[in-house]
C-alpha positions as CSV (number, residue, x, y, z in Angstrom):
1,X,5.6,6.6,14.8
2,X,9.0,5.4,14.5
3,X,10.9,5.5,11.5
4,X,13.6,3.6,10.8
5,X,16.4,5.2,8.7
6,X,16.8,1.9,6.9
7,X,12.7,1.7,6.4
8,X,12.8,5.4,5.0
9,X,15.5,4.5,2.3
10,X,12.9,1.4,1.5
11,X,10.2,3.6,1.0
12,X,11.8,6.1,-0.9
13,X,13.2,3.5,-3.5
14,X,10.1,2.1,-3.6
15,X,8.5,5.6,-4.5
16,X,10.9,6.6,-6.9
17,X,10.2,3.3,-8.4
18,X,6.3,4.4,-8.6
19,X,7.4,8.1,-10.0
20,X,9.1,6.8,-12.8
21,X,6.3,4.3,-13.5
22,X,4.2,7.1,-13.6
23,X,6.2,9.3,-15.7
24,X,6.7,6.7,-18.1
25,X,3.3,6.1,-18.2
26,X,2.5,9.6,-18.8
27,X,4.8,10.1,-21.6
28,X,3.8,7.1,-23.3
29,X,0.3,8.6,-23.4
30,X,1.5,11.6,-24.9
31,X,2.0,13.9,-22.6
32,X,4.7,16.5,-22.3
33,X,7.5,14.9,-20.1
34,X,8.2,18.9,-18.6
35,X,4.4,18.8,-17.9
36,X,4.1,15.2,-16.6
37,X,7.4,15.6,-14.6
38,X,5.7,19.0,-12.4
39,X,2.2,16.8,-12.3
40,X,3.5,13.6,-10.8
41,X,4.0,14.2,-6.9
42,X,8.0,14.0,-5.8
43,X,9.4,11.0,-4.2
44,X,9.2,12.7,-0.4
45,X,5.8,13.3,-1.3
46,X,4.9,9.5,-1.9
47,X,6.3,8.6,1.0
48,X,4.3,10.9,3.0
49,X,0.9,9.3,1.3
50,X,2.3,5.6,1.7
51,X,3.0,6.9,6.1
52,X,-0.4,8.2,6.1
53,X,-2.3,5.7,4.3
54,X,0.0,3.1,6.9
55,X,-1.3,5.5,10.1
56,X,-4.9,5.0,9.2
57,X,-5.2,1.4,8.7
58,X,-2.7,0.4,12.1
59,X,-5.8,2.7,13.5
60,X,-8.5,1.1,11.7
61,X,-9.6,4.3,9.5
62,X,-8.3,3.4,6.6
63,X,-12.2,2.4,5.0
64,X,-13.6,5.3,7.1
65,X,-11.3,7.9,5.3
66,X,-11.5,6.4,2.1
67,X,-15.5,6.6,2.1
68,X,-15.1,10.4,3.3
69,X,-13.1,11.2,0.5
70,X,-15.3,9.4,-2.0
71,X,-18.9,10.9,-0.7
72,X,-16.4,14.5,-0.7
73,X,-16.2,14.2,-4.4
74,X,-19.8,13.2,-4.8
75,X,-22.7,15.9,-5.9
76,X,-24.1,15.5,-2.4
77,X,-25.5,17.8,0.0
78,X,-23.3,16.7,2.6
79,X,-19.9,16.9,0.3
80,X,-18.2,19.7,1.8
81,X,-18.6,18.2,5.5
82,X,-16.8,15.1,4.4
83,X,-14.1,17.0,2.8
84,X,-13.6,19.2,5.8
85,X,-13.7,15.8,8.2
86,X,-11.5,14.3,5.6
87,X,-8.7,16.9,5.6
88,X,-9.2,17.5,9.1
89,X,-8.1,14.1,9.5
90,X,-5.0,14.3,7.2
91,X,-4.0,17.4,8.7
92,X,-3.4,16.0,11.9
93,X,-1.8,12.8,10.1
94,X,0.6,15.2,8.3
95,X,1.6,16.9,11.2
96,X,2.4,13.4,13.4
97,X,4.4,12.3,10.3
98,X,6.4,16.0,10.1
99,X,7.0,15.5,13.8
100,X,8.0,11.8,13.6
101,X,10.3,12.5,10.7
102,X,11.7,16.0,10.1
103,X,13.4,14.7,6.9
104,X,9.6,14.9,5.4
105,X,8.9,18.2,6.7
106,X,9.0,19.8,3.5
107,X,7.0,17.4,1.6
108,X,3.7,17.1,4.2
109,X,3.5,20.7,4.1
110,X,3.2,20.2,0.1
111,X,0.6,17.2,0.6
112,X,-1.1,19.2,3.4
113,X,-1.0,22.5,0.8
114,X,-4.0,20.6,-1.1
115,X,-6.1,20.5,1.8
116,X,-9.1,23.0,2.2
117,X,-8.3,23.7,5.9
């Protein structure tokens, strides 16, 4: 992958943008702002998800991934082994973006904390 530092200063406005859209949103529905703020994932952390989700559909994955993640929150049988392909996946996403990009180091090891790896 290759970042450009002017593309990385685009994404990040454009996630901050998204966080305080969902702060706001959050707020207005009543929530606590100290709770909403600690639930709504940091800017670093948006940009991590916008990378991946950007990986997977350059490679074509993007449905494939998406449908893992859905039958992985199903009732089914088979749930856990799409959630393990699923973060298997990820994992390995995360790591190309923390290797492309040290500056996001910090925040793929948050979004790859959530995995069950």
């Amino acid at each position: 992958m290759n970042l450009t530092t002017e593309r990385l200063i685009k994404l990040r406005a454009d996630a901050q943008l998204e966080r305080d859209t969902f702060l706001e949103h959050r707020v207005r529905m009543g929530e606590d702002p100290s709770v909403a703020y600690d639930l709504v994932p940091q800017v670093d952390e948006l940009v991590v998800l916008t990378l991946r989700d950007e990986m997977l559909e350059e490679r074509g994955q993007l449905a494939e991934y998406e449908l893992a993640r859905l039958a992985a929150s199903s009732g089914s049988a088979d749930a856990d082994v799409h959630r393990a392909n699923a973060d298997r996946v990820e994992f390995e996403l995360l790591r190309e973006i923390a290797e492309s990009v040290p500056e996001l180091t910090v925040a793929v090891w948050r979004s790859a904390d959530r995995l069950d790896l």
